[in-house]
C-alpha positions in Angstrom: 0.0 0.0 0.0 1.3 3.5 -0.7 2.9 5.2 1.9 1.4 8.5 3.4 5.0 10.0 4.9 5.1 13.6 3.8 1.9 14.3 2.7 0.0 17.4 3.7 -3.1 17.4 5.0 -5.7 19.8 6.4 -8.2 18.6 9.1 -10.9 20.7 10.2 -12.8 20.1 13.4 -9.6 18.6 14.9 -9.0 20.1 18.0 -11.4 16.7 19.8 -13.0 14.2 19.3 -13.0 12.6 15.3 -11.3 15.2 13.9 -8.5 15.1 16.9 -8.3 11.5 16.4 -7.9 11.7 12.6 -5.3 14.8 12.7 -3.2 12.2 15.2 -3.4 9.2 12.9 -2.2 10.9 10.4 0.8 12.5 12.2 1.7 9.4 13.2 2.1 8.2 9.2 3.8 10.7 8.8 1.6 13.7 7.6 2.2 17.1 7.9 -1.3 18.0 9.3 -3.1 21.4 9.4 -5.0 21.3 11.9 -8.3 23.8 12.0 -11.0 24.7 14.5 -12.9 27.5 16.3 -11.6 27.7 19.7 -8.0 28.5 19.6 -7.0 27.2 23.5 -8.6 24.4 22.7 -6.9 23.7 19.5 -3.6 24.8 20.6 -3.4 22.0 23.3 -4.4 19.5 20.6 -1.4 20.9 18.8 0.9 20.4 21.1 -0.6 16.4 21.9 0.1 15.9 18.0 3.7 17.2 18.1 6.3 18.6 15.3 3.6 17.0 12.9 1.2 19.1 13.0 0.3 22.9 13.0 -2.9 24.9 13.9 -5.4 27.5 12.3 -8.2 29.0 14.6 -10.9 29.4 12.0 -14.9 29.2 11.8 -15.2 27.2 8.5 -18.8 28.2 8.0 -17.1 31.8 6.6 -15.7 31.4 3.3 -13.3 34.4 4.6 -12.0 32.2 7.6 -11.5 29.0 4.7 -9.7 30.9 2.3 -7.2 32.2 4.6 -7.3 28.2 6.1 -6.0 26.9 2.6 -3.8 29.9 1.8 -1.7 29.2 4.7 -1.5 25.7 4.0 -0.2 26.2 0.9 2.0 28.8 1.6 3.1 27.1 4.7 3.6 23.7 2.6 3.1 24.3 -0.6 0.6 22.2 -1.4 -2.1 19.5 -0.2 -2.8 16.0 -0.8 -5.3 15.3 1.6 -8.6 17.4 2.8 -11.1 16.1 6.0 -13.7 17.8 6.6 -15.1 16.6 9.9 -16.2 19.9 11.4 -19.9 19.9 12.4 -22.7 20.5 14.4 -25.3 18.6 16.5 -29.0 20.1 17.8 -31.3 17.3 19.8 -34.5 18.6 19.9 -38.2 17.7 18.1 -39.1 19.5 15.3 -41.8 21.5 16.8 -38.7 22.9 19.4 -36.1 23.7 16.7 -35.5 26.9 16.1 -34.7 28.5 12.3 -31.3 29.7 14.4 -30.9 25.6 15.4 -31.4 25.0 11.7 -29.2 27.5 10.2 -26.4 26.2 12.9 -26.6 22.8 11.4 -26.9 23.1 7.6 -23.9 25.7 7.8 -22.1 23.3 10.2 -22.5 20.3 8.6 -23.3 20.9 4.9 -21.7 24.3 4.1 -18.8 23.9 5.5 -18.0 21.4 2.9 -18.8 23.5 0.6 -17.0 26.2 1.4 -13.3 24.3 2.4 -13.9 21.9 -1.1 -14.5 25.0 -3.2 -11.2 27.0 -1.7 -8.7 23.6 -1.6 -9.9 22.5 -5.5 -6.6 24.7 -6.9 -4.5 22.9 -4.2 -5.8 19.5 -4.6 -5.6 19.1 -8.2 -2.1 19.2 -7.9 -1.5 17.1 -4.9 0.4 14.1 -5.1 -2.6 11.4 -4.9 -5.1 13.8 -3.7 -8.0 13.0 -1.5 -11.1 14.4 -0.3 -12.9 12.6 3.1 -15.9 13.7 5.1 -17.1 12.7 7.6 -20.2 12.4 7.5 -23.1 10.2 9.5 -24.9 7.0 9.7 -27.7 10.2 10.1 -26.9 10.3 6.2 -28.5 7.9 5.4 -31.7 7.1 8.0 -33.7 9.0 9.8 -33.7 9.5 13.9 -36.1 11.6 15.9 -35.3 14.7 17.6 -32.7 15.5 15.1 -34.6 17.0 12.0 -31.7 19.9 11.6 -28.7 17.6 11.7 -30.6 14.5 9.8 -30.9 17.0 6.8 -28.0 18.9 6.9 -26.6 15.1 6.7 -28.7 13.9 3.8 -27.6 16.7 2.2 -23.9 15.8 2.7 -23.5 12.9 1.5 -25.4 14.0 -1.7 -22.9 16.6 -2.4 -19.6 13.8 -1.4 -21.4 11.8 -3.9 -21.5 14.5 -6.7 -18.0 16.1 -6.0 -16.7 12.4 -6.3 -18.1 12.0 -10.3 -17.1 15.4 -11.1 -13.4 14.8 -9.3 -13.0 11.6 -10.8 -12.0 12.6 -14.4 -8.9 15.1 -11.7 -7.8 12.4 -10.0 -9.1 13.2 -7.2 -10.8 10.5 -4.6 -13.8 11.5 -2.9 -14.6 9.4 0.3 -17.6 9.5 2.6 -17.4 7.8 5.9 -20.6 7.5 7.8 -20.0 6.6 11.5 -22.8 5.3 14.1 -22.4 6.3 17.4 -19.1 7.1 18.3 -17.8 7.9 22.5 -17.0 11.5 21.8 -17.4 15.0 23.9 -20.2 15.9 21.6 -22.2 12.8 23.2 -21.4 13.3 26.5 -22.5 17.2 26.0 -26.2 15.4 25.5 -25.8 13.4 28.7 -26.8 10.2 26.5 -25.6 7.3 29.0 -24.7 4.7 26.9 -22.2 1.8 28.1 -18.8 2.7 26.3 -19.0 -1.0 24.9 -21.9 0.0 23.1 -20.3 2.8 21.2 -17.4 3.1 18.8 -13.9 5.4 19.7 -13.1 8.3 17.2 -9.9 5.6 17.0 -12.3 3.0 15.1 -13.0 6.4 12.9 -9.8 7.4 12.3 -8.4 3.9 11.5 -10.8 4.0 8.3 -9.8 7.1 7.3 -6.0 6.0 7.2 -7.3 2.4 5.6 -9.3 4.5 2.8 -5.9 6.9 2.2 -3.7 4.1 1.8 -5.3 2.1 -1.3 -3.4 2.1 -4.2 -4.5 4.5 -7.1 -6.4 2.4 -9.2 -8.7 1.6 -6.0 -10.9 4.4 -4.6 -13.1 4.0 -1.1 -16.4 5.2 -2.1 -18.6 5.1 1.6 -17.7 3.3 4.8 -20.6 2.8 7.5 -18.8 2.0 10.3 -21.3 0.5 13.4 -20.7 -0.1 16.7 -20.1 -4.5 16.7 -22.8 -4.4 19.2 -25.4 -3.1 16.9 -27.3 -0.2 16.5 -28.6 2.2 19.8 
């Protein structure tokens, strides 16, 4: 399998949880990682977990102003990039009768724009990465349909329909396009909703990131499409 070693990467959503998990899997193939998210502490400390690997942009990737300046750094920083994850997002738990239009503009910019937007600015820097790659992470929530989460379900949906568009029309690039759909996974974003769910019952963002890697390191000619990734123990 082709190695990953000096490849450039830019993670958003990486200072916890999937996104912190990825951005260290990555480091520890041997990526240069650019690692992005809103809270600057926060993503500073991640930084630092990582080590020489990695380096960090405080940015709210909902605003295409905050994204470009994400990407120009990168490139100036590295000059180029192979690999983009998008696994910023968002998450509202409430019925549909209780969510607000501010709890659905929070999750379809979140979750679906964001894409968007970092896609749109990286395109000049991926097509001339060396094997370039585009994964999101996406959501089980992509594909069926749980109560209480109307916002988040559609902002999903809505995901994985444009991973599966940008993936025909970046085919002819060579560029990959891979959706990676994970169940319930033991992250801070959970715990926020005080679900108590046995740990056994849940994935780590570990299981996550080990796809992620798995997906990267196919040989050219192959190209991961979607992995749904469950908890063994079933579905919650």
């Amino acid at each position: 399998m082709p190695e990953l070693k000096d490849r450039v990467a830019v993670v958003t959503g990486a200072s916890r949880g999937i996104g912190f998990a990825i951005a260290e899997a990555l480091a520890r193939e041997g990526v240069h990682v650019v690692m992005v998210a809103r809270g600057s502490s926060g993503l500073k400390s991640a930084r630092r977990k990582i080590g020489r690997r990695a380096s960090a942009i405080a940015a709210d990737v909902t605003r295409p102003t905050d994204v470009k300046r994400v990407i120009r750094q990168a490139g100036k920083r590295h000059g180029r990039l192979d690999v983009l994850v998008n696994c910023a997002g968002a998450f509202t738990y409430k019925p549909f009768g209780e969510t607000t239009l501010e709890d659905w503009r929070l999750n379809i910019e979140s979750n679906l724009t964001s894409v968007f937007l970092t896609v749109k600015a990286a395109l000049p820097l991926l097509e001339q990465g060396k094997s370039p790659h585009v994964v999101n992470i996406l959501s089980v929530s992509s594909r069926l349909a749980f109560a209480n989460c109307s916002a988040y379900t559609a902002a999903k949906f809505g995901a994985l329909g444009l991973t599966r568009v940008l993936r025909e029309e970046l085919r002819p690039k060579g560029i990959r396009v891979t959706a990676v759909l994970p169940g319930l996974t033991d992250t801070e974003m959970l715990a926020a909703f005080g679900f108590e769910i046995p740990r056994h019952r849940v994935m780590q963002p570990e299981d996550v990131a080990d796809a992620v890697i798995a997906a990267l390191r196919q040989p050219e000619r192959t190209a991961v499409e979607e992995v749904v990734l469950m908890p063994s123990a079933g579905a919650i």
